[in-house]
C-alpha positions in Angstrom: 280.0 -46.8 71.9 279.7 -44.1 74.2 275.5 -43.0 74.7 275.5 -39.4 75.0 271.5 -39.6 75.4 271.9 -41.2 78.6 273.8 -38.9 80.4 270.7 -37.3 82.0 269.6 -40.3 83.4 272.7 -41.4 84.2 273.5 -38.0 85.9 269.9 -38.4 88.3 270.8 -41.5 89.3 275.0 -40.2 90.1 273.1 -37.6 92.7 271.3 -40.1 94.3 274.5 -42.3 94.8 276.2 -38.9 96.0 273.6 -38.2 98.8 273.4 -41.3 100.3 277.7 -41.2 100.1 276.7 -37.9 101.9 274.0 -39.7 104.7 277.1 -41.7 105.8 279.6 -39.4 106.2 276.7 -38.0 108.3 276.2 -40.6 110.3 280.1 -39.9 111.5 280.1 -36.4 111.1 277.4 -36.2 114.2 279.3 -38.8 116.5 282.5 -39.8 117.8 285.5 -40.9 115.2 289.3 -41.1 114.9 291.6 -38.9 112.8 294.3 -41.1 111.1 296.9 -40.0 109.1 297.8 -41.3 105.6 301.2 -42.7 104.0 300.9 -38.9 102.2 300.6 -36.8 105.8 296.8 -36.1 104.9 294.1 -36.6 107.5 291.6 -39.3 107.2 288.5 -40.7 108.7 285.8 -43.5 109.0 283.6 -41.4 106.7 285.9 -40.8 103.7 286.0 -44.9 103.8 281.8 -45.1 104.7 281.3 -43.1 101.5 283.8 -44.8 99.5 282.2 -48.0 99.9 279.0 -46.6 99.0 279.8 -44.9 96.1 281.6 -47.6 95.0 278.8 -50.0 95.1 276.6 -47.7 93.4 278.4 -47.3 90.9 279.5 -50.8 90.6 275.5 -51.2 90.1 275.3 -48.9 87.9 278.2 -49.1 84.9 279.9 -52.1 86.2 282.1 -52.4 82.6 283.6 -48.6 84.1 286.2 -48.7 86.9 286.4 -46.5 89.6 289.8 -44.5 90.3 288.8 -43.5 93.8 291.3 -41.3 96.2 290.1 -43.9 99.3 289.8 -46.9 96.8 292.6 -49.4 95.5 295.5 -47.6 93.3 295.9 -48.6 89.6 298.8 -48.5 87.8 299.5 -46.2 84.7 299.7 -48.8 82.4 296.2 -49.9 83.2 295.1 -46.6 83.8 295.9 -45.7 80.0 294.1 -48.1 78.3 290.7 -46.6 80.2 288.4 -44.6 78.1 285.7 -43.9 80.5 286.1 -43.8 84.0 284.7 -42.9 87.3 286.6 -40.4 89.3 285.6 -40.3 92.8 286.5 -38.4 95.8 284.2 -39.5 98.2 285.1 -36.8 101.3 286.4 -33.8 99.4 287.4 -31.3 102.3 288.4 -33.8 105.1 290.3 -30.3 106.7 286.9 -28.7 106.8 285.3 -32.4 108.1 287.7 -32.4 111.0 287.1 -28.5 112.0 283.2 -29.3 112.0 282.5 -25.9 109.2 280.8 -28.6 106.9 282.3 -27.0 104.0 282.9 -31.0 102.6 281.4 -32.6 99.6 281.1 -35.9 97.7 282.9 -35.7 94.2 282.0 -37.6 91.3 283.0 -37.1 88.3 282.5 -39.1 84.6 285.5 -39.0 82.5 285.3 -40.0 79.2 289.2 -39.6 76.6 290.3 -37.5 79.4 287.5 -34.9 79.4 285.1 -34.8 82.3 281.7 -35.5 80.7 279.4 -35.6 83.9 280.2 -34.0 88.0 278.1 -34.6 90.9 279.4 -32.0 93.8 277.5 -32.9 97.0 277.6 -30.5 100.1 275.8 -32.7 102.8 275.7 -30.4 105.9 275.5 -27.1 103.4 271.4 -29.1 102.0 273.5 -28.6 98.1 274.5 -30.7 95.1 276.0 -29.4 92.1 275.3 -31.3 89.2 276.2 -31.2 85.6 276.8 -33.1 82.7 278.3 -32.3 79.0 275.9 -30.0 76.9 273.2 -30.2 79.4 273.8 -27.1 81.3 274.5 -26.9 85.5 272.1 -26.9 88.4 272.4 -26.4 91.9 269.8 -29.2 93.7 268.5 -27.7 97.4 265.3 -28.5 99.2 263.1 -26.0 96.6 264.2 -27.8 93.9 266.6 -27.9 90.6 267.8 -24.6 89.5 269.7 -23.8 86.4 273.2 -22.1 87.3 275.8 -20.1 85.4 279.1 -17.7 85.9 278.5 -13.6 86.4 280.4 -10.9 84.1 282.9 -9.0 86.3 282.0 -6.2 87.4 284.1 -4.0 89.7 286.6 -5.6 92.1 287.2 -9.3 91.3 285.2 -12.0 94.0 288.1 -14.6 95.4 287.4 -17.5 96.2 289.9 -19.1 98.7 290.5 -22.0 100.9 290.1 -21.4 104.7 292.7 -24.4 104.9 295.4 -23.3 101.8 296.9 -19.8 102.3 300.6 -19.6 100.3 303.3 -16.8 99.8 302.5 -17.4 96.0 298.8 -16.9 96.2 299.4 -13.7 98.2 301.4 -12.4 95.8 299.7 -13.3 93.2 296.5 -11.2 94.9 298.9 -8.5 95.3 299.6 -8.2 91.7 295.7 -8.7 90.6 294.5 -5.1 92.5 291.5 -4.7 94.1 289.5 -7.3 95.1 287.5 -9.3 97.9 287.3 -12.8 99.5 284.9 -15.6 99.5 286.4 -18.2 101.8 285.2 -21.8 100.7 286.5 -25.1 101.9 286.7 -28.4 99.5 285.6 -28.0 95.5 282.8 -25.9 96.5 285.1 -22.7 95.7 284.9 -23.7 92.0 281.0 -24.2 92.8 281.1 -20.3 93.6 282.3 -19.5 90.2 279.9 -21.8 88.7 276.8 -20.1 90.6 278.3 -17.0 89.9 278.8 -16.2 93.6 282.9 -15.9 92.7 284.9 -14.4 89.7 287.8 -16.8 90.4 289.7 -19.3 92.1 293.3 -19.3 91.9 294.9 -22.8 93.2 298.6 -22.4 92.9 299.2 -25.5 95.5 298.9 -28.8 95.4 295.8 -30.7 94.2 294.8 -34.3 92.8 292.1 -34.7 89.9 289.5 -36.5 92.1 289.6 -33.2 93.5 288.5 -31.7 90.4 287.0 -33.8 88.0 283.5 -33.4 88.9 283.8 -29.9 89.6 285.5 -29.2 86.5 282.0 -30.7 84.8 279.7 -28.3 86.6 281.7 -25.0 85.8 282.7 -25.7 82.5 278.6 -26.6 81.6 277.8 -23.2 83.7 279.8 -21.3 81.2 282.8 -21.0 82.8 286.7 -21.8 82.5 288.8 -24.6 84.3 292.5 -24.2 83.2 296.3 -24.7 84.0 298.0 -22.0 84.6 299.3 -22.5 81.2 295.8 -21.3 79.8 295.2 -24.7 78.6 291.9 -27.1 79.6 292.5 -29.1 82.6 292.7 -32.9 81.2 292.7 -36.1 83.1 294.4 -39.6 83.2 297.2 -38.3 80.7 300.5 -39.2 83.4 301.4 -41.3 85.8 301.0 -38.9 88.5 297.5 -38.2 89.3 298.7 -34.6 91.0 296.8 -32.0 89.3 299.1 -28.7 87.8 298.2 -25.4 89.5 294.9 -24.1 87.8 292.4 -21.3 87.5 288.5 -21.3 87.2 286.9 -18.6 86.5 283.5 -17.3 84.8 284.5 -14.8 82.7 287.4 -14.7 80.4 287.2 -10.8 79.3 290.1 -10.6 81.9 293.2 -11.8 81.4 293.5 -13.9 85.1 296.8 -15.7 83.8 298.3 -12.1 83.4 299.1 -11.2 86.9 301.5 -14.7 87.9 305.1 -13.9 88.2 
């Protein structure tokens, strides 16, 4: 039986894991390394591997009756995958495009998933001094050096806030902008664009391009508990470990849902 009073705890001691996952990609991220390319065409390092071992040790520590589905870890098939009811989903070098350029807008994800629902996210920005951290019912806080604060989504007001990927520019976003009116930029690397929404620093994020969920499980978590929305472009809540792909559909996140966001794709 799942313990729902634990989550707290549990939660502390997922940030914890997250930041030292963050100290070693650090410990890369201020030296020399190698770029290498995956079987997919994606760029990867020594420190997406340095924080995948960590995180998956702590974890391992932690729950070890919960596997890990990691995006740098060993693949399981769907028909083991299905008979998980709660999981770790971990992406332990989010923004490995933003790693590469030196912007540090990377971060640790992990997530808890528990019957396909996200149930705690630990989003941690190592070069930004930020973790995001949420868990289910227990409200969303942003973690810097003054300390814990409790964050949530703004109202719109005026011209919409965009979040948007210095990395992920398509025709169909841009037309998609076209079609929404007025409205202004808040370029973002990794899942800390959702982050903006969840702080309410951004009125949305459109991603109509390719994603995976360890991308955004954890974030997912942290907007959803800040009072905010995470859904396909179908309107319906994002949901995990339900295919055998693990590619995410195109999805929105937004804060405030007195605006139809959906309304404006062609």
């Amino acid at each position: 039986m799942f313990d729902w009073d634990a989550l707290p705890s549990l939660q502390k001691q997922v940030e914890a894991i997250a930041e030292r996952a963050g100290q070693a990609i650090l410990n890369v991220y201020h030296g020399d390394y190698e770029v290498e390319q995956k079987a997919d065409k994606t760029p990867v390092t020594e420190a997406d591997w340095a924080a995948n071992d960590v995180i998956e040790q702590g974890l391992r520590q932690l729950e070890p009756q919960w596997p890990i589905l990691s995006e740098e870890g060993e693949a399981a098939a769907f028909e083991q995958r299905q008979q998980w009811q709660t999981y770790w989903l971990v992406d332990p070098l989010d923004g490995t495009k933003e790693f590469i350029k030196g912007n540090g807008e990377f971060s640790v994800n992990i997530a808890l998933i528990h019957y396909h629902q996200p149930v705690l996210g630990v989003v941690h920005a190592p070069v930004l001094g930020a973790t995001y951290s949420a868990s289910k019912d227990n409200g969303a806080e942003k973690i810097t050096q003054s300390g814990r604060a409790p964050i949530s989504t703004a109202a719109v007001g005026g011209a919409a806030r965009i979040a948007a990927s210095r990395s992920h520019r398509s025709d169909r976003l841009l037309s998609y902008l076209n079609r929404l009116g007025e409205h202004s930029m808040v370029h973002m690397g990794s899942s800390l664009k959702s982050c903006l929404v969840a702080e309410g620093k951004a009125d949305l994020y459109p991603r109509l391009g390719k994603t995976s969920e360890w991308d955004t499980g954890a974030c997912q978590c942290v907007v959803e508990e800040a009072g905010g929305f995470f859904v396909t472009s179908e309107g319906e809540r994002m949901t995990y470990n339900r295919k055998s792909s693990l590619l995410n559909p195109e999805f929105f996140v937004f804060g405030d849902d007195s605006r139809d966001w959906l309304a404006y794709l062609d």
